[in-house]
C-alpha positions as CSV (number, residue, x, y, z in Angstrom):
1,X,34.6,84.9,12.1
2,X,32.6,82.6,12.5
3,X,33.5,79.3,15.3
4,X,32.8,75.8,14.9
5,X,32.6,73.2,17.8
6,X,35.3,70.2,17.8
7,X,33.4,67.0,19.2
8,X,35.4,64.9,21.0
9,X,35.3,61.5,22.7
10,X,35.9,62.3,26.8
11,X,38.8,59.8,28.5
12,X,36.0,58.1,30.4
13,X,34.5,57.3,27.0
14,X,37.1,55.8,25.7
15,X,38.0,54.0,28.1
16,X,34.9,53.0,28.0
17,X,34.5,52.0,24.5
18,X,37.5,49.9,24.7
19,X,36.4,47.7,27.5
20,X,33.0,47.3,26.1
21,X,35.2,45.9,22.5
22,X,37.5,43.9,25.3
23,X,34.6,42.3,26.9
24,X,33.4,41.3,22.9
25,X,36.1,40.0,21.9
26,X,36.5,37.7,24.6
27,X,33.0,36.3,24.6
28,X,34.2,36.2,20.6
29,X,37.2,34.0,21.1
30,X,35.2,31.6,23.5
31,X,32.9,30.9,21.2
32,X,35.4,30.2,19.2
33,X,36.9,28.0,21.1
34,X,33.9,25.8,21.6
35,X,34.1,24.8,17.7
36,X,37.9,24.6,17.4
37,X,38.6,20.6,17.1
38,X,40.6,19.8,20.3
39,X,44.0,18.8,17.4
40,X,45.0,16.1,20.0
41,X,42.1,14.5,20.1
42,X,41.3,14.8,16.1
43,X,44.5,12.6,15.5
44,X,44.2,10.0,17.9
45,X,40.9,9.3,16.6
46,X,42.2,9.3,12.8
47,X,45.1,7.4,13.9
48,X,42.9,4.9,15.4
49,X,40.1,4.7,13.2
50,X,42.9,4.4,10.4
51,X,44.4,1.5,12.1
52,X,41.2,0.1,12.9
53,X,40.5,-0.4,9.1
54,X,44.4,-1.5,8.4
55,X,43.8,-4.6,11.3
56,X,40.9,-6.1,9.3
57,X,42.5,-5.7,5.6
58,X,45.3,-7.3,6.9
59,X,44.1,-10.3,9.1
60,X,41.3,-11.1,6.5
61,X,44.0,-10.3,3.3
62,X,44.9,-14.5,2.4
63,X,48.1,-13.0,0.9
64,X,49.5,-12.3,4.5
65,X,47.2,-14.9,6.4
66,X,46.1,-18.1,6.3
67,X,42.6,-17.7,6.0
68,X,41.2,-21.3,6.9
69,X,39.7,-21.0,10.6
70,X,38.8,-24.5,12.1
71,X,37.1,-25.2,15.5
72,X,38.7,-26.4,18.3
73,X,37.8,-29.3,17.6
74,X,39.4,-29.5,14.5
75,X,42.7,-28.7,15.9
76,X,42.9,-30.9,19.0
77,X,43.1,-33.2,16.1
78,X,46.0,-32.0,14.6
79,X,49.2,-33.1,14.6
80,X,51.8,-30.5,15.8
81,X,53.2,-30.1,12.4
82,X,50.1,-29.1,11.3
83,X,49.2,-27.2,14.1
84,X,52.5,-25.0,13.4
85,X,51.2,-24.6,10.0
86,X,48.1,-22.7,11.0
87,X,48.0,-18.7,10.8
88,X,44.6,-18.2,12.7
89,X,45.6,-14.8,13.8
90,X,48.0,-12.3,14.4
91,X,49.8,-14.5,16.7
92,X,51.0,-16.9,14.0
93,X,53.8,-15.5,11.6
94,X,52.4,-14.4,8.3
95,X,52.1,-16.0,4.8
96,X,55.4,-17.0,3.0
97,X,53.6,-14.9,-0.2
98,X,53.4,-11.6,2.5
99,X,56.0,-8.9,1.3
100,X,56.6,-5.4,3.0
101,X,58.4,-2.2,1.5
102,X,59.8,0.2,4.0
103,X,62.3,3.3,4.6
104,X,65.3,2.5,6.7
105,X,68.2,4.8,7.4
106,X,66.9,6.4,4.6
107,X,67.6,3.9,1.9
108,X,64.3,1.5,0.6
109,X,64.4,-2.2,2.4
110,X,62.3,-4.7,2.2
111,X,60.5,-7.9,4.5
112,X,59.4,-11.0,3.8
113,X,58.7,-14.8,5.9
114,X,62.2,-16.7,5.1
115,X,60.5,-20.3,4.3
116,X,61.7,-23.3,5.4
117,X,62.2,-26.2,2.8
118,X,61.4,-29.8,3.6
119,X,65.3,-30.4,3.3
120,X,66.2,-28.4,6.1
121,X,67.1,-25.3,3.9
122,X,66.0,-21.8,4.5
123,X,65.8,-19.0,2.1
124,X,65.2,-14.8,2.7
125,X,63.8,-14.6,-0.5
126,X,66.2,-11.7,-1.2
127,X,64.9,-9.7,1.9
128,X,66.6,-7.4,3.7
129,X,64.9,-8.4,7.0
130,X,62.9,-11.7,8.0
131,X,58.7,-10.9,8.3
132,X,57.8,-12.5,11.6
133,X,55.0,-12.4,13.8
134,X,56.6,-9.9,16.1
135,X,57.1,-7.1,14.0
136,X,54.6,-8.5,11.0
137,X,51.6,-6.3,12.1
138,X,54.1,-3.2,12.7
139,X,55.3,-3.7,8.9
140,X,51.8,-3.7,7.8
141,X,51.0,-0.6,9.2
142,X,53.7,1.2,7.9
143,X,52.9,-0.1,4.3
144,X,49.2,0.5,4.4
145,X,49.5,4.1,5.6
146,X,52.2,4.7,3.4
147,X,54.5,6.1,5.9
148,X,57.5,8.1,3.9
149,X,59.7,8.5,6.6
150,X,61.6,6.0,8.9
151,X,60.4,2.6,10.1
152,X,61.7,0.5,12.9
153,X,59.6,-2.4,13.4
154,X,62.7,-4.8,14.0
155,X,63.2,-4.2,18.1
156,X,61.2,-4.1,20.8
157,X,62.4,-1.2,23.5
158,X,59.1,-0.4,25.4
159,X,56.7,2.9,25.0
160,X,60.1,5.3,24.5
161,X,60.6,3.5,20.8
162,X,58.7,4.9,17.7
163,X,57.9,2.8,15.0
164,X,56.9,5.1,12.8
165,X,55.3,8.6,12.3
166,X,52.1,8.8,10.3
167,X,51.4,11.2,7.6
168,X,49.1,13.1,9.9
169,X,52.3,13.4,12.3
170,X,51.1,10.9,14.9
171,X,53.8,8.6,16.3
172,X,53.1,4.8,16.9
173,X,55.0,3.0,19.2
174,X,55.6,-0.2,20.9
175,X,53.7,-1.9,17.7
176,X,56.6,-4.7,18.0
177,X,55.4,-7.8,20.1
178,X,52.9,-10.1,20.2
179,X,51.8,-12.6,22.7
180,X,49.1,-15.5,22.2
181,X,47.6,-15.8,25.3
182,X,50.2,-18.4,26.6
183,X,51.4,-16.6,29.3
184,X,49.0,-15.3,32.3
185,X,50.9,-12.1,32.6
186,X,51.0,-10.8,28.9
187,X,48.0,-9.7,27.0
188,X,46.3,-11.8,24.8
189,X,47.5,-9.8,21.4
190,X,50.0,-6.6,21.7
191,X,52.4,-5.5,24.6
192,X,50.6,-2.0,24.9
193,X,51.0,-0.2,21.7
194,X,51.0,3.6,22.0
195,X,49.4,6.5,20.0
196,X,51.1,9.4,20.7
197,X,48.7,12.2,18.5
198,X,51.3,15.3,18.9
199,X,54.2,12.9,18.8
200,X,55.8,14.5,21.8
201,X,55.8,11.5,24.3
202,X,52.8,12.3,25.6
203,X,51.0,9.3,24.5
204,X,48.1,6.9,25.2
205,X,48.0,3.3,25.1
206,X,45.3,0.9,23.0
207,X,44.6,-3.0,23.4
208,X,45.2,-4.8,19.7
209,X,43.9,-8.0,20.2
210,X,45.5,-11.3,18.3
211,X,42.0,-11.4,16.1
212,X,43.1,-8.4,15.3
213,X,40.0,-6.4,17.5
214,X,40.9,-2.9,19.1
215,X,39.6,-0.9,22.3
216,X,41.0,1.7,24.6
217,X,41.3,0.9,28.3
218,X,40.1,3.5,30.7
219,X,43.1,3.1,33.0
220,X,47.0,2.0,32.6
221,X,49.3,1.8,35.1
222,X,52.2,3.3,33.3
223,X,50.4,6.4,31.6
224,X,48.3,6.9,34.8
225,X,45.5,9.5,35.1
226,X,46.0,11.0,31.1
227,X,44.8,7.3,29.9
228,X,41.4,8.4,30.5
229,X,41.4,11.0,27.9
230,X,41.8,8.7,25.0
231,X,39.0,6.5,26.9
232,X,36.6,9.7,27.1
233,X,37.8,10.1,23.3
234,X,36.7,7.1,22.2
235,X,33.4,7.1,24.1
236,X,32.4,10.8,23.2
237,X,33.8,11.4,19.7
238,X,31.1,14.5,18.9
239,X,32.5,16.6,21.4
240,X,35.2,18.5,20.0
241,X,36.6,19.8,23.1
């Protein structure tokens, strides 16, 4: 009869083959790594980018802002009717004609200005909430990015509220608020709104001027050391982790 020889891989070899796959596959996944888009980071800069481009439709739109700038010149000559009559910027409430569309306790609401009439009247204009220049801009935003779920752009409860939830699943908050410059100890536009990218309260905060400019501070005393991410974001937004 005739014998045939059985080959066989030894323990040692394949114990040895499986490291030498181990060691691959990690040097694999790393690389990996390197081009996987840090998802935090992708929609913090979609949210802001997105919000970026909302801002300038809506201060420059003349249905939801007066769109006559004058020096200052011009308005130290005003009269103080007049000068309540101006809507330079964000800090001014919005045109009578501006009209809003939003989800509320899941039922479809709307807000508008209520005007004033020369008689003393006022009027809603059939709205289910009054448009002002508080929570104007958070209604905006909610309109322009089409946000299907809830809005609540009608109180002002710090960092812990969200407005809204974009379609991305970033949460906004604190977009309710807005302060001219008056006051030495607010900012000159909005109390510290907050993009939080993975809605999970882990959030960073952006400066939205009353001109309706945007930037990220590098530092905030009530997000601490994680602020500096979004700065680095915003200053580096090639590297994608």
């Amino acid at each position: 009869m005739k014998r045939y020889k059985v080959f066989a891989f030894t323990l040692a070899e394949a114990l040895l083959t499986l490291t030498i796959a181990g060691v691959l596959m990690a040097l694999l996944m790393k690389a990996v790594n390197k081009v996987t888009p840090d998802k935090e980071k992708m929609l913090f800069l979609k949210t802001y980018h997105s919000l970026e481009t909302i801002l300038h439709n809506t201060v420059t739109d003349p249905v939801k802002y007066n769109q006559n700038y004058y020096s200052d010149s011009d308005i130290n000559k005003m009269t103080a009717a007049q000068k309540e009559d101006l809507h330079l910027d964000f800090s001014y409430p919005p045109m009578p004609s501006a009209k809003v569309t939003f989800i509320s306790n899941g039922k479809q609401k709307t807000a508008c200005p209520k005007i004033k009439y020369a008689n003393g009247t006022e009027s809603n204009q059939g709205c289910d909430v009054e448009l002002t220049k508080d929570n104007a801009m958070c209604f905006f935003i909610a309109d322009q990015m089409n946000v299907a779920g809830e809005v609540n752009c009608e109180t002002q409860n710090g960092d812990n509220q969200v407005n809204m939830k974009t379609p991305q699943g970033a949460c906004l908050r604190n977009f309710v608020g807005v302060y001219d410059g008056s006051s030495a100890d607010k900012p000159d536009g909005f109390n510290d709104p907050v993009i939080d990218p993975l809605c999970n309260g882990q959030g960073y905060v952006i400066n939205i001027y009353k001109d309706g400019k945007m930037t990220v501070p590098e530092t905030n005393e009530n997000i601490g050391e994680r602020q500096k991410k979004a700065f680095d974001w915003i200053n580096d937004q090639t590297t994608v982790k």
